[in-house]
C-alpha positions as CSV (number, residue, x, y, z in Angstrom):
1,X,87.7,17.5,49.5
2,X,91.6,17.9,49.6
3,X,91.3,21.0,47.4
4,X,89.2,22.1,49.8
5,X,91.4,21.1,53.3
6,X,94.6,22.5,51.1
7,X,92.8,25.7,50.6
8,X,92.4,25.9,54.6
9,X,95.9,25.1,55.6
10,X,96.9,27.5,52.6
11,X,94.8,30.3,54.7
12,X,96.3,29.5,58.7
13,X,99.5,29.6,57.1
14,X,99.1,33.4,55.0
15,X,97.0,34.2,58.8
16,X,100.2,32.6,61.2
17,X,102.6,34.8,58.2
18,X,100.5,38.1,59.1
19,X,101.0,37.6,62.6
20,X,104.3,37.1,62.9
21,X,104.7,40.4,60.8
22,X,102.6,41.8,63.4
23,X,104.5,40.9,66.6
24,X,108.2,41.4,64.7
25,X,106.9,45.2,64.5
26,X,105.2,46.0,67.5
27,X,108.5,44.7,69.9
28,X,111.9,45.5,69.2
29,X,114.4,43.3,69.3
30,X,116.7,42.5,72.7
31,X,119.2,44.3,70.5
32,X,117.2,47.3,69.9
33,X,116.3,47.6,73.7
34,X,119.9,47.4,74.6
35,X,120.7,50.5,72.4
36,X,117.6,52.7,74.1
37,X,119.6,51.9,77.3
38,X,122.6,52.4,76.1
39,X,121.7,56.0,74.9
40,X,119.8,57.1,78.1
41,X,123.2,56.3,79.6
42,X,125.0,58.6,77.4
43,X,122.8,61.6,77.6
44,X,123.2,60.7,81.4
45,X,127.1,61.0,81.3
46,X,126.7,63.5,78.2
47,X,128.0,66.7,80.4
48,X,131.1,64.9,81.7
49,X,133.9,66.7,83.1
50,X,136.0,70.0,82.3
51,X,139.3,71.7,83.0
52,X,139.1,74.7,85.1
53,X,142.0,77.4,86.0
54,X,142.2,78.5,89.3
55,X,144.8,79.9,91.6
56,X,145.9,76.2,92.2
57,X,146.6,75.5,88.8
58,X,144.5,73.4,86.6
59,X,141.1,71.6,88.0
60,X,139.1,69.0,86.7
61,X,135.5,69.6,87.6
62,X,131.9,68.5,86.4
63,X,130.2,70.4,83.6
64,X,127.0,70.3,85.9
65,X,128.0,69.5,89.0
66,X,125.0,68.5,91.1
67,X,126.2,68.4,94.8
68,X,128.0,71.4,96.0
69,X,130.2,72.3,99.1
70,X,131.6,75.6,99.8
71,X,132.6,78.1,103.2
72,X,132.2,81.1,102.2
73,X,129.9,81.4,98.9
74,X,126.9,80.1,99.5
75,X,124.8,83.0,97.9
76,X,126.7,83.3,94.6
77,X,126.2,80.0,94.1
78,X,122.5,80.3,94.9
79,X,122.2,83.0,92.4
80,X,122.6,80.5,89.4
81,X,120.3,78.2,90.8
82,X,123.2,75.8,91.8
83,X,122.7,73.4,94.6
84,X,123.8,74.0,97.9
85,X,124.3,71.2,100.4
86,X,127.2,72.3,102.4
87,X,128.2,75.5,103.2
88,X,129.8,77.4,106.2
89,X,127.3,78.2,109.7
90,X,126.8,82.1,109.2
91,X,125.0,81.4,106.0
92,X,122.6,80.6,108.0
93,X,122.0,84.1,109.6
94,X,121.9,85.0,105.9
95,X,117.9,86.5,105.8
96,X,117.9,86.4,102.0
97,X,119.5,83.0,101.7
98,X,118.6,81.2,104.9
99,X,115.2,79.8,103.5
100,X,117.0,78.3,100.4
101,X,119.3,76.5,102.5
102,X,117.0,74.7,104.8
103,X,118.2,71.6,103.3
104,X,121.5,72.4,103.6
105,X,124.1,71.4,106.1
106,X,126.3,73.5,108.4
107,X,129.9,71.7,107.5
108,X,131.5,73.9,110.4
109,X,134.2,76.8,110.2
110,X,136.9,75.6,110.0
111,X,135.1,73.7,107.7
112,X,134.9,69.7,108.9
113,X,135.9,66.9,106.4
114,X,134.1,64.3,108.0
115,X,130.7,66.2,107.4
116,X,131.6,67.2,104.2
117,X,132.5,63.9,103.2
118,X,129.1,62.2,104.7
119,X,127.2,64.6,101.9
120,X,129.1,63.2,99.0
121,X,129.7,66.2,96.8
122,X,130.9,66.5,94.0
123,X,132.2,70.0,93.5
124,X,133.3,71.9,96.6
125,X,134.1,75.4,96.4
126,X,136.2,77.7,98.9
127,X,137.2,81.2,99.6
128,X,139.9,79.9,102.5
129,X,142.7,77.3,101.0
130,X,143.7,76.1,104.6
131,X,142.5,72.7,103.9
132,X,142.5,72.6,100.0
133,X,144.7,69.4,100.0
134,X,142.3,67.6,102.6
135,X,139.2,68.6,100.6
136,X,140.5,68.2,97.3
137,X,140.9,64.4,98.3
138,X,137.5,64.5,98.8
139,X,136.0,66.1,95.6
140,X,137.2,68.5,92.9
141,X,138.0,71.6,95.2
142,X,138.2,75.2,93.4
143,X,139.9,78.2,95.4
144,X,138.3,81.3,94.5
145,X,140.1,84.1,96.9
146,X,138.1,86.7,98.4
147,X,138.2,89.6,96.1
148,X,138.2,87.8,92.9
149,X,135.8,89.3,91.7
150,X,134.9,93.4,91.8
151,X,131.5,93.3,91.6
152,X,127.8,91.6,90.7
153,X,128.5,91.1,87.0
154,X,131.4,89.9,87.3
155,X,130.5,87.4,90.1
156,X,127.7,86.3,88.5
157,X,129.2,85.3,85.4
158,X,131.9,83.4,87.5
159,X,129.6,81.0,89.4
160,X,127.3,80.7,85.9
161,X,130.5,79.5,85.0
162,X,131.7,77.4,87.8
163,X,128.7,75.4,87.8
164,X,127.7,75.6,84.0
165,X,124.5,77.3,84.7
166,X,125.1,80.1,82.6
167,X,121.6,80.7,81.2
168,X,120.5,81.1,85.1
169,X,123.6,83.4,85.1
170,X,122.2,85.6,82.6
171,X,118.6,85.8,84.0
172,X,119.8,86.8,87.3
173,X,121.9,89.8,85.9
174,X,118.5,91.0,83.6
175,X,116.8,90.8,86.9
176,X,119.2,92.7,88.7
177,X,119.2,95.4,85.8
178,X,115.6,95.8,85.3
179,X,115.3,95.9,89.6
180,X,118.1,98.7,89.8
181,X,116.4,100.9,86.7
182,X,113.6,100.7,88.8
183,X,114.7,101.7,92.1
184,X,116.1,104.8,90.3
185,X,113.5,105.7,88.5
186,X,111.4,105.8,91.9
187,X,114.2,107.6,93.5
188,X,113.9,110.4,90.4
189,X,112.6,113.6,91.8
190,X,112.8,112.6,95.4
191,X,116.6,112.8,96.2
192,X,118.9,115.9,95.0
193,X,121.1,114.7,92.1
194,X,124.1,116.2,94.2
195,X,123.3,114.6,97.4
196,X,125.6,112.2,98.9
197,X,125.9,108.8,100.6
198,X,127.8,107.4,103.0
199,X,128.0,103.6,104.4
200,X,129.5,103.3,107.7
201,X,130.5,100.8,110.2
202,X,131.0,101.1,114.3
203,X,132.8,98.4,116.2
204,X,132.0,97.3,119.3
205,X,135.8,98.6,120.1
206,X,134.3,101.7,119.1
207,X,136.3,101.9,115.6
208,X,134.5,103.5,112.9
209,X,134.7,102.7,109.2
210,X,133.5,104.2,106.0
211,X,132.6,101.8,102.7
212,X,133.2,101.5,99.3
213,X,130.7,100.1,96.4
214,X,132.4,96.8,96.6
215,X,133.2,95.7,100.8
216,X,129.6,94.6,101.5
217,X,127.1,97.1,104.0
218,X,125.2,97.7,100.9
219,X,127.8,99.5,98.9
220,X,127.3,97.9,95.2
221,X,123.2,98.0,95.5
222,X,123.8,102.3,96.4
223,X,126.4,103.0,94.1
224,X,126.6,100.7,91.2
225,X,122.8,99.9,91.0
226,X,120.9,103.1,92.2
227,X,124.1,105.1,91.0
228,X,123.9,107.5,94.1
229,X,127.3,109.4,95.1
230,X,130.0,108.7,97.3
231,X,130.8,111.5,99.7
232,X,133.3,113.8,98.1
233,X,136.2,113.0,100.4
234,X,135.7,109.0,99.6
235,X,137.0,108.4,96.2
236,X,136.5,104.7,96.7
237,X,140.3,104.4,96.3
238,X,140.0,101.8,99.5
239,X,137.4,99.9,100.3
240,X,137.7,100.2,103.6
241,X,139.3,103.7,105.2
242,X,139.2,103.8,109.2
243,X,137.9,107.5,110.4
244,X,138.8,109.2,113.6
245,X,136.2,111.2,114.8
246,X,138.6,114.5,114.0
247,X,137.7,113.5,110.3
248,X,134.6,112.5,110.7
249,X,133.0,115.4,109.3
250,X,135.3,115.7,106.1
251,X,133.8,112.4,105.2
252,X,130.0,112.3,106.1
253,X,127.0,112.3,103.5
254,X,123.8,114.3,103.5
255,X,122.7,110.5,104.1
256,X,124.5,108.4,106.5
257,X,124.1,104.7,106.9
258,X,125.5,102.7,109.9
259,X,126.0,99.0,110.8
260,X,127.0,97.9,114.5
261,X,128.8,95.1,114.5
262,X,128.8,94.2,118.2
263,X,128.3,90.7,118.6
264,X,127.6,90.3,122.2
265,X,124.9,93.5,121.8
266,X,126.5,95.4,124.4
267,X,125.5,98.2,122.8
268,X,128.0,100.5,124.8
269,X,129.9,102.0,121.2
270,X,126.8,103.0,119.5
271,X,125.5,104.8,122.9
272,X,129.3,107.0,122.9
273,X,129.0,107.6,119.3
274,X,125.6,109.0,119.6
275,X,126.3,111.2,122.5
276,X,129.7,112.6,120.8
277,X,129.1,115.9,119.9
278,X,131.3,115.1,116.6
279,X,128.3,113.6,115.9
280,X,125.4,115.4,116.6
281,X,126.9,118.3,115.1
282,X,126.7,116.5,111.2
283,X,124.4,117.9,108.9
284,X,122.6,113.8,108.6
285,X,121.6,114.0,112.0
286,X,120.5,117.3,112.4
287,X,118.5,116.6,108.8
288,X,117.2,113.2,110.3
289,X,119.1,111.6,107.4
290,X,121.0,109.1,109.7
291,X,119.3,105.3,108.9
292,X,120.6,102.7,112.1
293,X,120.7,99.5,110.0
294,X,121.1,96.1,110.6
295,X,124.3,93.9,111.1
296,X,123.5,90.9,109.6
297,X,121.0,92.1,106.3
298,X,123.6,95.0,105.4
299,X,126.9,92.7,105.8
300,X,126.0,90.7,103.2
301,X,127.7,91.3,99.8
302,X,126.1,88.1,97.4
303,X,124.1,88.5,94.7
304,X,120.7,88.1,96.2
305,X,121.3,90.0,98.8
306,X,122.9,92.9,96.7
307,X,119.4,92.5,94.5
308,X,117.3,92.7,98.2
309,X,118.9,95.4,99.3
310,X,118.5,97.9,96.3
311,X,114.1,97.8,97.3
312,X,116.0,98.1,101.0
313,X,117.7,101.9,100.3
314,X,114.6,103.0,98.2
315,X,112.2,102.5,100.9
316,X,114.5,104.2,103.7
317,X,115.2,107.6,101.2
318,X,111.7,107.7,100.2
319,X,110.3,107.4,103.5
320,X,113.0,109.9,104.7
321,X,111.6,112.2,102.4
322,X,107.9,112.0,103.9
């Protein structure tokens, strides 16, 4: 009988031993929790922070920063998939932008420090330094002047770099490429490999301007990406050259393209220039090569709207050629 009640204790306690075995494996310890948090936290606070040159001297700025603020760069920031939550009002009037910034916030121009303060960023990026010091008490603030950069590649690569999206960088630029390789190749056998193309601009002072590849109006998704010619007499020494009507004609295109800017759409300088006979007599109008585009989609010069505006000129030359 005792043999026989030993033998039963003798069995709970090897079955109590087993369990315990059990239980130690299938929980970790209080300690071994704590270090799971502890490394989510880390891999949370793994990107950290980085020195960045600018203008200003020396910045200190997020590897990945998550909130960003800027006037004047909203679409270069857009093109590496960085996020927007501030930015100046005429982005807004962007039409390649304006739908990825619907969660955005107009911060004003001038910009206003109260609203960007109320979005808590924590990166803000500006083209204008007139309130760097106020802003830069706000958030790590990086002056980029305009010009900076001379054209998409090079933008591109700068905002990858900015916001350490450089991957995203990369896939926009093999977008770009494989988009302007196609807009030539549907432009081959359609336009004369010695025509030329001009980019123009009318005031509502009734000032007229000719364009570079590199001053917005469309200039880098004509020259650099469909790699169509300048008009002989532009040698895209200036960006921007003022014409008289006198030379006019030394500097017009077989194509001519023309923005209005005239903001209160008065429309009185486009009706003179039309009725000049400076320009009726060029070869563009008399050839119905003259395209009347829009303000607002040809002004812009950011990366999307570069990338847009290449399918933009294909569609116009090729229908032109009907």
């Amino acid at each position: 009988m005792r043999k026989s009640k030993l033998h039963i204790i003798t069995m709970i306690l090897i079955l109590f031993t087993f369990m315990l075995i059990a239980c130690n494996k299938a929980a970790p310890s209080t300690k071994d929790g704590e270090k799971e948090k502890e490394g989510s936290k880390v891999e949370q606070q793994a990107d950290g922070t980085r020195d960045f040159d600018t203008v200003k001297g020396v910045v200190e700025i997020p590897k990945k920063p998550m909130r960003i603020v800027t006037d004047f760069y909203g679409g270069e920031l857009l093109s590496v998939d960085a996020n927007v939550v501030g930015v100046e009002p005429t982005a807004f009037d962007n039409p390649f932008i304006k739908d990825l910034l619907k969660d955005a916030t107009d911060i004003g121009q001038p910009i206003n420090p109260e609203k960007v303060l109320e979005l808590d960023p924590d990166l803000i990026v500006v083209m204008y330094d007139d309130q760097y010091e106020q802003l830069s008490e706000i958030a790590p603030t990086i002056h980029i002047p305009y010009g900076t950069a001379t054209n998409i590649y090079e933008t591109v690569k700068l905002f990858g770099d900015i916001t350490g999206n450089d991957k995203e960088a990369e896939e926009f630029i093999r977008k770009f490429d494989q988009k302007a390789e196609e807009g030539r190749k549907q432009l081959s056998g359609i336009v004369d490999p010695e025509a030329t193309f001009g980019i123009y601009e009318l005031t509502d002072k009734g000032d007229l301007w000719i364009f570079g590849d590199n001053a917005g109006r469309g200039g880098q998704a004509l020259y650099n990406a469909l790699k169509l010619k300048m008009p002989h007499k532009n040698k895209n020494e200036e960006q921007t050259l003022q014409l008289s009507m006198e030379v006019l004609p030394e500097y017009a295109a077989d194509y001519m393209f023309l923005t209005t800017y005239d903001p209160e759409n008065k429309g009185e300088a486009l009706k003179n220039l039309k009725a000049s006979s400076v320009w009726q007599g060029l070869d563009a109008i008399k050839n119905n090569l003259i395209f009347y585009n829009d303000f607002d989609t040809y002004y812009r010069y950011d990366p999307i709207a570069i990338y847009e505006q290449i399918d933009l000129f294909v569609d116009m030359i090729i229908e032109s050629s009907k």
